[in-house]
C-alpha positions as CSV (number, residue, x, y, z in Angstrom):
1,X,-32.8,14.8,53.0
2,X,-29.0,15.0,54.5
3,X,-28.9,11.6,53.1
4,X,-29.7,12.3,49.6
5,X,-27.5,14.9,49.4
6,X,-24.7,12.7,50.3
7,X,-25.7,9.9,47.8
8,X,-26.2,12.3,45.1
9,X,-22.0,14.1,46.2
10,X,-21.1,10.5,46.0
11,X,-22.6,10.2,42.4
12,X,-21.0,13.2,41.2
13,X,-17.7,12.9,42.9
14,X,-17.9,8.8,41.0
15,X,-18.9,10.4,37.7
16,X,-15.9,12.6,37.6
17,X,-13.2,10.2,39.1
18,X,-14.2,8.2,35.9
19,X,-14.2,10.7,33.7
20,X,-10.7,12.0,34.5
21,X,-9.3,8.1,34.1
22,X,-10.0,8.4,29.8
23,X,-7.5,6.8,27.6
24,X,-5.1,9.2,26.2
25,X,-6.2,10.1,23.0
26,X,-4.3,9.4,19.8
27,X,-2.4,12.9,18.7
28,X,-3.5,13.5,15.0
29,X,-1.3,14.8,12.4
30,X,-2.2,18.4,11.4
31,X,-0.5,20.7,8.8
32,X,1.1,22.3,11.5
33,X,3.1,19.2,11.9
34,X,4.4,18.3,8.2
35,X,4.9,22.3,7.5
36,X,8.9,23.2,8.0
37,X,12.7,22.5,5.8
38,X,13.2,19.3,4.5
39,X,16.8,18.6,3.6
40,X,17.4,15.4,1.5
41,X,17.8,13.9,-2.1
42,X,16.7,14.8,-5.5
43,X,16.7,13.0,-8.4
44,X,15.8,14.4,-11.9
45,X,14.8,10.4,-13.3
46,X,16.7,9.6,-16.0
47,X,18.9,12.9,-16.5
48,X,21.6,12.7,-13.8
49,X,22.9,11.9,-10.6
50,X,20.9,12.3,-7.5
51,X,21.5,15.5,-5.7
52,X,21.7,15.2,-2.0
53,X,21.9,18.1,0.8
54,X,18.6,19.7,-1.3
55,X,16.3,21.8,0.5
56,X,12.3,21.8,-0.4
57,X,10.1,23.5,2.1
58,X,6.4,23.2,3.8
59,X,4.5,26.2,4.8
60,X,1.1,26.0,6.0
61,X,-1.4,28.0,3.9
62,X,-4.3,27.0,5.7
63,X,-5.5,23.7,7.6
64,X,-6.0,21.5,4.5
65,X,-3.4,23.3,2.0
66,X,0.3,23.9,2.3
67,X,3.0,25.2,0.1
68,X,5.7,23.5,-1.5
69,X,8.9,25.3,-2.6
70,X,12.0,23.8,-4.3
71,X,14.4,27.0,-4.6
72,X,16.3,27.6,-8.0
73,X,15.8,24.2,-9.5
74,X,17.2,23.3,-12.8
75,X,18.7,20.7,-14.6
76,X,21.2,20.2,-17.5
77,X,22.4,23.7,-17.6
78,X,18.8,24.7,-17.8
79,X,17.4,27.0,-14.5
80,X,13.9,26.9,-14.1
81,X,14.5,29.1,-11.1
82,X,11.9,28.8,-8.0
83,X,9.3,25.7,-8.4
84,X,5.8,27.3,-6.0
85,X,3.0,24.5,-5.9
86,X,-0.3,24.8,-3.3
87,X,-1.3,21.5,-2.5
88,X,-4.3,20.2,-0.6
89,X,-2.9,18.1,2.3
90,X,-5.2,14.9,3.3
91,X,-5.0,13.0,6.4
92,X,-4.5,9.5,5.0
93,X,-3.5,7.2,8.7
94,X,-0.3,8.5,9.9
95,X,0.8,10.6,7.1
96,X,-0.7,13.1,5.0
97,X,-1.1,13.0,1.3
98,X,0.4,16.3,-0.4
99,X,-1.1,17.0,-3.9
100,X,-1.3,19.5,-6.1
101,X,-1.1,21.7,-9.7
102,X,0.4,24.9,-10.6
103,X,2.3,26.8,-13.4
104,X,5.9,27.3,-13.4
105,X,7.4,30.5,-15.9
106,X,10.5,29.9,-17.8
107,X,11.3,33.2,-19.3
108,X,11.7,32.9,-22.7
109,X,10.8,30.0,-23.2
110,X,7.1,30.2,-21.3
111,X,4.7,28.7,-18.7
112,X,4.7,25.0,-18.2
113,X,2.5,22.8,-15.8
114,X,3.4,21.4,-12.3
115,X,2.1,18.4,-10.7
116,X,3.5,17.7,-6.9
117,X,2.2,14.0,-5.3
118,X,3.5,13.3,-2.2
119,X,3.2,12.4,1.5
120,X,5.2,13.8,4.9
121,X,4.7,11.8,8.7
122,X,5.8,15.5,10.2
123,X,9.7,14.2,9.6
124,X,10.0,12.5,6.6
125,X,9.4,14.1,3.0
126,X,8.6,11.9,-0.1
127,X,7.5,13.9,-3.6
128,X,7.3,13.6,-7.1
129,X,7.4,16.4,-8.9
130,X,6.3,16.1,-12.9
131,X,6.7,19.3,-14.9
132,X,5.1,19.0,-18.4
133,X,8.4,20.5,-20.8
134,X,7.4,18.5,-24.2
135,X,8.6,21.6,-26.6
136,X,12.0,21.2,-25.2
137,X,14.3,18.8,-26.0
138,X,14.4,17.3,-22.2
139,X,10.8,16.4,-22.8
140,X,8.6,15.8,-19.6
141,X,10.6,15.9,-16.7
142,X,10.1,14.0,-13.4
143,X,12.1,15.0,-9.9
144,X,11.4,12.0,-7.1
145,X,12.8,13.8,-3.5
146,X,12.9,12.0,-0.2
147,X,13.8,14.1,2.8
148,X,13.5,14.5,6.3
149,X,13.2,17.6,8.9
C-alpha cells in the first residue's frame, strides 16, 4: 500500500513539474492595447499640405468597439468641428482592423456621412477617413492619418 502511494506522489508531483514547463503563450492584442492619443499626420488628399503634430484618439467602448475622435477638424476655412465614429475593432494577426459609420453635423449646412477604415498594432495609427460632402463645392472628402502613441 505505502508503495502505491509513493508511485502515485511521484505521478502527481511528474504531472505538475510538466505542466509548469508550458511555452509562454503569445500575448494577444485587445482593445485595451490600441485605445489611447495618437499624435501624427493628416492629410486632407488632394486639398492641401499634410498637417503633422495632429491628435486623433482611441477609447474603448467595449471589447470589440472603440471610439475614434479627430477634434475640430476642418479644411479650407471650412470647420466641421469634432469628427465622433464607433467602430468595430477586429483582431486581424498583429493588428486590429478599425471600421466604422457615423453622421457628422455641420450646422447650417446639415448632416453628412462618415466612414473611418483603419488599423492600430497598440502604437501605430493608420486611418482613412471619407466624409460624403457632394452638395458642397469640396465634394467628397478623404483625410489619410498615420500616427503613433
Amino acid at each position: 500500500m505505502k508503495k502505491s502511494i509513493f508511485y502515485l506522489f511521484a505521478v502527481v508531483c511528474t504531472v505538475c513539474l510538466f505542466a509548469a514547463c508550458g511555452d509562454d503563450d503569445e500575448k494577444v492584442l485587445t482593445v485595451n492595447d490600441i485605445a489611447g492619443t495618437y499624435s501624427g499626420t493628416l492629410t486632407v488628399v488632394g486639398l492641401g499640405e499634410p498637417t503633422p503634430g495632429t491628435s486623433m484618439y482611441l477609447t474603448k467602448v467595449s471589447d470589440s468597439k472603440v471610439k475614434l475622435e479627430l477634434k475640430n477638424f476642418g479644411f479650407s476655412g471650412m470647420s466641421l468641428g469634432n469628427i465622433e465614429v464607433e467602430c468595430d475593432a477586429v483582431l486581424d494577426g498583429d493588428k486590429m482592423d478599425i471600421s466604422g459609420s457615423a453622421s457628422v453635423s455641420v450646422p447650417p449646412l446639415g448632416n453628412f456621412p462618415v466612414e473611418v477604415d483603419g488599423d492600430s498594432d497598440g502604437t501605430t495609427l493608420n486611418a482613412t477617413i471619407s466624409i460624403a460632402t457632394a452638395p458642397l463645392p469640396a465634394g467628397d472628402v478623404t483625410v489619410t492619418y498615420a500616427g503613433t502613441k
